[in-house]
BAFI-3210 file (N, C-alpha, C; in Angstrom, 3 decimals, decimal comma, padded with zeros to 6 digits):
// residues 190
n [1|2|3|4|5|6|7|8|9|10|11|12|13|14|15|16|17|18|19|20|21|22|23|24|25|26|27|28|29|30|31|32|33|34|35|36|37|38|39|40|41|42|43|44|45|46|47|48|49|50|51|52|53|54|55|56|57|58|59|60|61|62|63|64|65|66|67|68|69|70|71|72|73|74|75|76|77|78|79|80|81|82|83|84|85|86|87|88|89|90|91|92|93|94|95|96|97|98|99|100|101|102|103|104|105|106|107|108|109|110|111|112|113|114|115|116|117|118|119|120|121|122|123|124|125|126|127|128|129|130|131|132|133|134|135|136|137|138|139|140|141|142|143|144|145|146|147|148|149|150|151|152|153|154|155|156|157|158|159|160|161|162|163|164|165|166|167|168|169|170|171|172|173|174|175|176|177|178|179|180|181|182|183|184|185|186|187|188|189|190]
n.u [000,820|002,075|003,193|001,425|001,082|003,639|006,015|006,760|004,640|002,343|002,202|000,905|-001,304|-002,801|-003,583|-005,195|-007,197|-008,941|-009,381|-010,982|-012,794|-014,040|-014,753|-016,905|-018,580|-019,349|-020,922|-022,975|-024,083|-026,863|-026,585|-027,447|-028,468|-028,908|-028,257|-028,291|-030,343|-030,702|-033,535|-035,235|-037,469|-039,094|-041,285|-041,522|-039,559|-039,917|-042,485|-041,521|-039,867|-041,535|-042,651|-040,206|-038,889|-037,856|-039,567|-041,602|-041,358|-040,710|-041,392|-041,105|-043,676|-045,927|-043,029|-040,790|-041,062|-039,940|-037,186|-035,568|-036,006|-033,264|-031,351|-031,833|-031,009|-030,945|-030,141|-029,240|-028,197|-027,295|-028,567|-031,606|-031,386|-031,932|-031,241|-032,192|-031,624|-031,390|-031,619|-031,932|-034,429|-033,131|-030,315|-028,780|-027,651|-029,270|-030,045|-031,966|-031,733|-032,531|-032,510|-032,811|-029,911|-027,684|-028,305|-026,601|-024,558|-025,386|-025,933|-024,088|-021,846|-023,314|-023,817|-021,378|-020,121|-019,787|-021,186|-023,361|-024,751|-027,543|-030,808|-033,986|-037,561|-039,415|-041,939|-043,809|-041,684|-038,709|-035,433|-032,269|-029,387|-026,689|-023,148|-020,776|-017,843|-015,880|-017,057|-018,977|-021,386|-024,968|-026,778|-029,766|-031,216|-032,925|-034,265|-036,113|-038,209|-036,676|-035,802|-033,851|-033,745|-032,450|-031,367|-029,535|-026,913|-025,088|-027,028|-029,358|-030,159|-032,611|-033,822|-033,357|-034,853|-037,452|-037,529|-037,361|-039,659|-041,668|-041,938|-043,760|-045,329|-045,576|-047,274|-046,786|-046,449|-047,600|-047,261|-049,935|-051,266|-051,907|-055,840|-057,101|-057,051|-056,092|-054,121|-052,505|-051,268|-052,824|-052,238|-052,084|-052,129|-050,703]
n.v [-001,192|001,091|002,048|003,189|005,254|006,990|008,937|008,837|007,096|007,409|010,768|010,035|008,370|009,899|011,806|010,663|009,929|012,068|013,452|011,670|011,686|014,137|013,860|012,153|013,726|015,875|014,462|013,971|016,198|018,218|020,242|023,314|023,127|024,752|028,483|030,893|033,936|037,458|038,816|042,061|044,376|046,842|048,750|050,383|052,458|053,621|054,538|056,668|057,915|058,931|061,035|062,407|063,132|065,158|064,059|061,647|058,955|055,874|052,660|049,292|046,881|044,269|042,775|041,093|037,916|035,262|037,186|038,334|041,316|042,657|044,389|048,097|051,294|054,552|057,737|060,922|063,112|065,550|065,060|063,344|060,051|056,851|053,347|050,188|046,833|043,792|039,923|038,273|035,982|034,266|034,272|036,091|039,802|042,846|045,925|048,796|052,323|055,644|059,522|062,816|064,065|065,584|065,045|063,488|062,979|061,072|059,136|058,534|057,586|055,696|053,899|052,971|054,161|056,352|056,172|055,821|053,097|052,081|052,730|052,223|051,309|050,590|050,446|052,764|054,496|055,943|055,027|054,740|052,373|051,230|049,779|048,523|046,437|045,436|044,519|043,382|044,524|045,756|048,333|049,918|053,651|056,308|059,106|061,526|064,534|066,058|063,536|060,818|057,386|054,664|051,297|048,684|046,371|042,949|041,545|039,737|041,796|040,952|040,528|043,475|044,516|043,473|044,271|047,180|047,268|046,655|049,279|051,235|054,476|056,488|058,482|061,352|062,068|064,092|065,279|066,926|069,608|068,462|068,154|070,304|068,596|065,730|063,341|062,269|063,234|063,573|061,656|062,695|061,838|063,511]
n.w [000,000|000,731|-002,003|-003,138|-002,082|-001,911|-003,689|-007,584|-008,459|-006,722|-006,894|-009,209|-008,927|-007,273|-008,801|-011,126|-009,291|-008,877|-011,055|-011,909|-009,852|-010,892|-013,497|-012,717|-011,027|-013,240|-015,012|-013,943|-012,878|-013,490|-016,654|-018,595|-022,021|-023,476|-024,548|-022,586|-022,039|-021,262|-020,496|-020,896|-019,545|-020,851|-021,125|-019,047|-019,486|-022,207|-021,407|-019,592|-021,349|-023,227|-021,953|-021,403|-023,875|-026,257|-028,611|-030,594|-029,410|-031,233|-031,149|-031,097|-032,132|-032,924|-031,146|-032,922|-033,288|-031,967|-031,407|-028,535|-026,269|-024,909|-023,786|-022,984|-022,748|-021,522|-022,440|-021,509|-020,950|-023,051|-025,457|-025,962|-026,400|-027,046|-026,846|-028,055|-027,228|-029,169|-028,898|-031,769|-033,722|-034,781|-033,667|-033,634|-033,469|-033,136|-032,718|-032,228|-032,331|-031,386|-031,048|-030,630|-031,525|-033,912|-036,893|-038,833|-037,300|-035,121|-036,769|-038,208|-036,135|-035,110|-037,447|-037,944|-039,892|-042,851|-045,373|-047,525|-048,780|-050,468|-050,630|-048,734|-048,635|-046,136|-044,544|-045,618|-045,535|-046,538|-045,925|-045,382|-046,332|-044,855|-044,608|-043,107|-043,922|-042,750|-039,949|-040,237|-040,290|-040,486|-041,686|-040,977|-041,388|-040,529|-041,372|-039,725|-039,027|-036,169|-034,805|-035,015|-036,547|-035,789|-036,845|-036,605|-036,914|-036,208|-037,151|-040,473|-043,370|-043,633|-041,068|-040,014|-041,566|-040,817|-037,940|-038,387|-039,587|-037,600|-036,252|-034,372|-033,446|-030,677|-028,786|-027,735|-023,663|-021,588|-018,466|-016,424|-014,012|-011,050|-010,015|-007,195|-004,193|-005,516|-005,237|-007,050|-010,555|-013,435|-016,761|-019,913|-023,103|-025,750]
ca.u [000,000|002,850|003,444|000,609|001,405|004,706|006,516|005,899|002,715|001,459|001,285|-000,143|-002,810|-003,746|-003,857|-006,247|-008,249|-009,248|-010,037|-012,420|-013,881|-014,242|-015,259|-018,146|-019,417|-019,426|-021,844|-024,014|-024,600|-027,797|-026,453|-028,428|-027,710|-029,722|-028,268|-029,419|-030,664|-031,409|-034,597|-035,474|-038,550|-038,337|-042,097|-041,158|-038,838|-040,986|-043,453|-040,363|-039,229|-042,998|-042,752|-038,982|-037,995|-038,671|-040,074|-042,549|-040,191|-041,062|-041,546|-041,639|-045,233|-045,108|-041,635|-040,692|-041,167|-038,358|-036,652|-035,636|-035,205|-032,191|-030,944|-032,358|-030,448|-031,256|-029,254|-030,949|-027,098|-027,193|-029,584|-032,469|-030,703|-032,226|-030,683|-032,885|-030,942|-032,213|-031,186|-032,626|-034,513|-031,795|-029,161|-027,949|-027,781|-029,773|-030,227|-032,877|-031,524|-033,466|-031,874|-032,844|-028,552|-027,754|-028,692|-025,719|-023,654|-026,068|-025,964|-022,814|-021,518|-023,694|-023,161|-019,714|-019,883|-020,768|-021,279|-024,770|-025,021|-028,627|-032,025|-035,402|-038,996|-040,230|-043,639|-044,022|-040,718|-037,115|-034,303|-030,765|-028,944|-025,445|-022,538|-019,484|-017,908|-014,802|-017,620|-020,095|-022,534|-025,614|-027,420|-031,074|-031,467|-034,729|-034,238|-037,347|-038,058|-036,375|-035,334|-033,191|-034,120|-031,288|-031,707|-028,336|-026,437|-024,728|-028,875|-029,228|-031,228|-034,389|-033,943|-033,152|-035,966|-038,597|-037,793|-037,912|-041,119|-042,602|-041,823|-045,134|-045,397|-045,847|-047,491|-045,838|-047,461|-047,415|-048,049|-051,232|-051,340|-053,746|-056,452|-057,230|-057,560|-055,885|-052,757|-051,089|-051,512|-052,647|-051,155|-052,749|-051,367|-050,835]
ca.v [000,000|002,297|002,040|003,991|006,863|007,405|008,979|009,201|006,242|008,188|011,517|009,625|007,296|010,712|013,157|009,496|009,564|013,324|013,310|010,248|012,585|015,697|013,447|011,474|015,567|016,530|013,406|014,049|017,709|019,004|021,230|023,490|023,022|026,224|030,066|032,049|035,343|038,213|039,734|043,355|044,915|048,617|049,667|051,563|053,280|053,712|055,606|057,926|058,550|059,424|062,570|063,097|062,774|065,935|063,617|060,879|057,688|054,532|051,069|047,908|046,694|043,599|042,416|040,060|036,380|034,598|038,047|038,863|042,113|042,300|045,588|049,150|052,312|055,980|058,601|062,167|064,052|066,517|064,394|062,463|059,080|055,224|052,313|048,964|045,834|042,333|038,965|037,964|034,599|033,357|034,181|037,334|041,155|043,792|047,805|049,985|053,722|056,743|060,327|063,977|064,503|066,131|063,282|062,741|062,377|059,913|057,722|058,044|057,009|054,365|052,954|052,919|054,569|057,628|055,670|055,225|052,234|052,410|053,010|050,672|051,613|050,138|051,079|054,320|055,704|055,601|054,710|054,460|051,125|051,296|048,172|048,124|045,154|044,417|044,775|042,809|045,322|046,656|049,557|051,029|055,017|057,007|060,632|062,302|065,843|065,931|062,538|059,693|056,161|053,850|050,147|048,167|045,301|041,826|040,472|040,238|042,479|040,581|040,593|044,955|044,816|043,300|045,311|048,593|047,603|046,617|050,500|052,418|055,933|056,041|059,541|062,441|062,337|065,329|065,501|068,071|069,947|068,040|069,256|070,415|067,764|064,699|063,117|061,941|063,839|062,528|061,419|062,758|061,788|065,082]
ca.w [000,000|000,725|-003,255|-004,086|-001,400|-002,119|-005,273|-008,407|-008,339|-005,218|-007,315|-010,525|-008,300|-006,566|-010,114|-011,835|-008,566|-008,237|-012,409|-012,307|-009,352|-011,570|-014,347|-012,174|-011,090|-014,812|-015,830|-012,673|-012,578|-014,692|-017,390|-019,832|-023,531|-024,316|-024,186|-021,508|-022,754|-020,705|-020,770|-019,869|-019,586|-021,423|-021,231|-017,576|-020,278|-022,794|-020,557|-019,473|-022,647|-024,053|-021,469|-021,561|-025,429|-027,722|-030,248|-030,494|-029,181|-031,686|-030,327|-031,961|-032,049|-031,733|-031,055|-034,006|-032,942|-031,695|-030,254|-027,141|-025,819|-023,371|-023,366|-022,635|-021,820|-022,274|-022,015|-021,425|-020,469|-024,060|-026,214|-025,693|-026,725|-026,132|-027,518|-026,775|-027,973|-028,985|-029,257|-032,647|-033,443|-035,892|-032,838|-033,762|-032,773|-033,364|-032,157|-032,207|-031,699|-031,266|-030,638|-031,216|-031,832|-035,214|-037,935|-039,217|-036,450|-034,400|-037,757|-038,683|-035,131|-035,037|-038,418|-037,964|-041,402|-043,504|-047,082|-047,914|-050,216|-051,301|-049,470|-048,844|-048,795|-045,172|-044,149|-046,389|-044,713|-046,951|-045,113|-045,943|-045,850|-044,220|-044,333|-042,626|-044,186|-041,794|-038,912|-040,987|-039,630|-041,551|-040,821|-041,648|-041,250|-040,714|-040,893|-039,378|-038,374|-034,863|-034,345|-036,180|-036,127|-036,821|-036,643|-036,556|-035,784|-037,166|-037,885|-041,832|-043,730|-043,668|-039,581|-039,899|-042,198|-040,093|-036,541|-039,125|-040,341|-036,793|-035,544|-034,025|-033,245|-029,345|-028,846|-026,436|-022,958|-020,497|-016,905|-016,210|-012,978|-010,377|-009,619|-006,199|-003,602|-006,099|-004,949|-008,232|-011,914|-014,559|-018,036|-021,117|-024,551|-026,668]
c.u [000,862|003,370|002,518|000,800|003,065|005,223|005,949|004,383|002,020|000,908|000,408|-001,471|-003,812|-004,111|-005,478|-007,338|-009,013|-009,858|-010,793|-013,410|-014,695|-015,309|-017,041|-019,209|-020,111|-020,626|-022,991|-024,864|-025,682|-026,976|-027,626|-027,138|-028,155|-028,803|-028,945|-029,463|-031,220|-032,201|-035,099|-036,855|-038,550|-039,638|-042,098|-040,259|-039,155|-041,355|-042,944|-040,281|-040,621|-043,053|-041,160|-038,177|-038,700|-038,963|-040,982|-041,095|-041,177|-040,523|-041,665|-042,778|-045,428|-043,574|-041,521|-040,929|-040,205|-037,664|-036,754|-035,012|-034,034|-031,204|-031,746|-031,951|-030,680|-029,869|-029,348|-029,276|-027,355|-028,643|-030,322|-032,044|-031,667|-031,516|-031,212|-031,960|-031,602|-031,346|-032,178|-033,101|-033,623|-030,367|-028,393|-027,973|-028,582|-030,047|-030,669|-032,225|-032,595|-032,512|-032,244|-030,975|-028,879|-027,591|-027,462|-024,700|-023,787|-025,638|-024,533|-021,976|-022,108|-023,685|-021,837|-019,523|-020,497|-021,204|-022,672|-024,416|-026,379|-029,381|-033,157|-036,048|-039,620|-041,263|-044,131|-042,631|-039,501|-036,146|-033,189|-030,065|-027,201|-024,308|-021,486|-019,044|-016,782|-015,661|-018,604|-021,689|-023,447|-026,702|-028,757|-030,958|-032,550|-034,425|-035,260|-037,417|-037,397|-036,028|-034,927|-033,297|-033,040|-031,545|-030,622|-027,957|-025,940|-026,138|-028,008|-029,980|-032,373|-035,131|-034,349|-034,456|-037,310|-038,793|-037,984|-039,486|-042,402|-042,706|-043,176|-044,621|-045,660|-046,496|-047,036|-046,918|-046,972|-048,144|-049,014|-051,098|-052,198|-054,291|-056,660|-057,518|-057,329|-054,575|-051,752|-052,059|-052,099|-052,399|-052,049|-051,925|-051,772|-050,404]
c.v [001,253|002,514|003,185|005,245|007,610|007,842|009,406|008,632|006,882|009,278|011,094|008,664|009,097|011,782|011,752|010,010|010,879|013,496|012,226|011,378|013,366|015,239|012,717|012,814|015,773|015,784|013,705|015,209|018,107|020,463|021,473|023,382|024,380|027,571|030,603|033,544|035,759|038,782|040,486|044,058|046,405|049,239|050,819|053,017|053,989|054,595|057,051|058,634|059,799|060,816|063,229|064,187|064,182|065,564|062,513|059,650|056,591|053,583|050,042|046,832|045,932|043,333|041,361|039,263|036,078|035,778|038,308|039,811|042,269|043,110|046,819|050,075|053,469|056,701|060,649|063,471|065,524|066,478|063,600|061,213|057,517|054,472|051,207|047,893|044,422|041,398|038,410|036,610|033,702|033,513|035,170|038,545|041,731|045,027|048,451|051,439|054,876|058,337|061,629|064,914|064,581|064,590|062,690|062,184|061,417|058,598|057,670|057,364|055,936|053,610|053,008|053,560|055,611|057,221|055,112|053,678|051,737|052,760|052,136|051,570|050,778|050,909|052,428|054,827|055,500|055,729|054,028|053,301|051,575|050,279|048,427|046,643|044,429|044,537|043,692|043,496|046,030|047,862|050,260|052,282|055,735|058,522|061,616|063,577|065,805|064,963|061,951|058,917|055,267|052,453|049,133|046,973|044,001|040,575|040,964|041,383|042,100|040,555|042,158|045,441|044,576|043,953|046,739|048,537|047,399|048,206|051,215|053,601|055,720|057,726|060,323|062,065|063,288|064,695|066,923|068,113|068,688|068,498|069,027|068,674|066,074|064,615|062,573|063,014|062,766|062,712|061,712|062,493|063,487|064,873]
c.w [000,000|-000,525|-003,689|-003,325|-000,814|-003,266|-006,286|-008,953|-007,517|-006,364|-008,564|-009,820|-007,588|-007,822|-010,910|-010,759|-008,964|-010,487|-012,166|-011,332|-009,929|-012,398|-014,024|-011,872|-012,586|-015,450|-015,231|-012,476|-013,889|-015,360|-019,088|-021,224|-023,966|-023,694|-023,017|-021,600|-021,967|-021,317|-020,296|-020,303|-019,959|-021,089|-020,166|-018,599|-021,105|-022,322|-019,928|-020,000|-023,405|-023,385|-021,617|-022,961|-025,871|-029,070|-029,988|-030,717|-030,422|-030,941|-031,343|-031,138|-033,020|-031,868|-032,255|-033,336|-032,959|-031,225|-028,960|-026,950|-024,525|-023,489|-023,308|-021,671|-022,675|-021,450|-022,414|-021,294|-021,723|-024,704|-025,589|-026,738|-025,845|-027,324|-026,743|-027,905|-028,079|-029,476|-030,382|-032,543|-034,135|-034,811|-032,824|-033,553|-033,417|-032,948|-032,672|-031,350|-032,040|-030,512|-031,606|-031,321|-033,301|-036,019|-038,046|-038,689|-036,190|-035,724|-037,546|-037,574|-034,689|-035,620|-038,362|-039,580|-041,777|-044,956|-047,066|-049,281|-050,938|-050,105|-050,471|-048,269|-047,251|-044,677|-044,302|-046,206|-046,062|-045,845|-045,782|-045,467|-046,278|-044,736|-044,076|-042,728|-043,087|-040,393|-039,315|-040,152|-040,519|-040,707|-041,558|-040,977|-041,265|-040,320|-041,079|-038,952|-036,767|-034,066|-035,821|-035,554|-036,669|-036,278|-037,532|-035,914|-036,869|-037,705|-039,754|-042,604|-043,554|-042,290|-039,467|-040,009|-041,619|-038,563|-037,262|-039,088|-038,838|-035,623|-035,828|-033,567|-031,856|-029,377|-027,622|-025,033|-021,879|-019,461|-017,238|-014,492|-012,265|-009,698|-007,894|-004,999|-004,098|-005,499|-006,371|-009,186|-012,578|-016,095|-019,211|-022,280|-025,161|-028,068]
res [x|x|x|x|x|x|x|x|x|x|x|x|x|x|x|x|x|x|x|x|x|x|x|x|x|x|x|x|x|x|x|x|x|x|x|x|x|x|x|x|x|x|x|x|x|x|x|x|x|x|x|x|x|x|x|x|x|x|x|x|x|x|x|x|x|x|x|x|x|x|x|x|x|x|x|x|x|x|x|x|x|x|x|x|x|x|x|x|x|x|x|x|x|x|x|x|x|x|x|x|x|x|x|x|x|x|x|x|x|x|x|x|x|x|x|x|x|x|x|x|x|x|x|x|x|x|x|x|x|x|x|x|x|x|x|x|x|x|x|x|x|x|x|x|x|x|x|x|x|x|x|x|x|x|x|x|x|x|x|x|x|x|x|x|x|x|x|x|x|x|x|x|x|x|x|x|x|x|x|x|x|x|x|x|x|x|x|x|x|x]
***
């Protein structure tokens, strides 16, 4: 017995033992096979934005099928700025931006590019299609009175093309005084 706990058989019987351990764990332990995709809830944001934003925020209405949203950050410091992000259903990225910053900046800093290479017809609107090829990044453009809509990311076109085309109008909403004797306001669309 003192063969196996001595030397160099000692450390090779104790390196075998302690791997079969690891290995018996590894067989034993429930593991997922699936991704785990965060998912964030934006309409709290949404509802923000609708009084914050000097522009009518768009939403995607409904969410494509198979997406998951799992990002959502604004950023209010200069510009009224959101960027919500999704995990597509084919597995791949996508970004919805929104920002009353001067058009061409917001795009061009978000397409990683200033080169238009054509424009598409989604739901009455034109919008300029982007491509950064060492990024493999494509980019739709919506340049509206007082806001730019850009809709980006390594999805393909037909992914870009279907969160473009599911964008609603959300309408502004103001707080109103309340009246005498009410403890909260309330929210009118304008």
């Amino acid at each position: 017995m003192s063969r196996f706990t001595q030397g160099f058989y000692g450390y090779a019987f104790a390196l075998l033992f302690c791997l079969a351990i690891v290995g018996i764990f590894l067989l034993i332990t429930p593991q997922s096979r699936t991704p785990h995709i965060p998912r964030v809830d934006y309409s709290v944001t949404v509802n923000n934005l609708r009084r914050a934003a000097p522009y009518e925020v768009r939403t995607p209405e409904p969410v494509p099928a198979g997406w998951t949203p799992n990002s959502s950050e604004v950023d209010q410091d200069k510009y009224v700025t959101w960027r919500l992000g999704f995990a597509t259903a084919k597995g791949s990225h996508a970004l919805l931006a929104q920002s009353d910053e001067p058009a061409q900046d917001f795009a061009n800093r978000l397409a990683n590019s200033d080169k238009v290479i054509g424009s598409k017809q989604i739901g009455g609107q034109t919008w300029q299609q982007r491509f950064r090829e060492d990024k493999n990044q494509r980019t739709l453009i919506s340049l509206q009175p007082g806001v730019t809509i850009v809709v980006t990311g390594l999805a393909d076109w037909d992914e870009l093309t279907q969160l473009a085309g599911s964008l609603k109008t959300q309408p502004r909403l103001t707080t109103t005084p309340a009246p005498p004797g009410s403890a909260t306001p309330s929210l009118i669309p304008s």
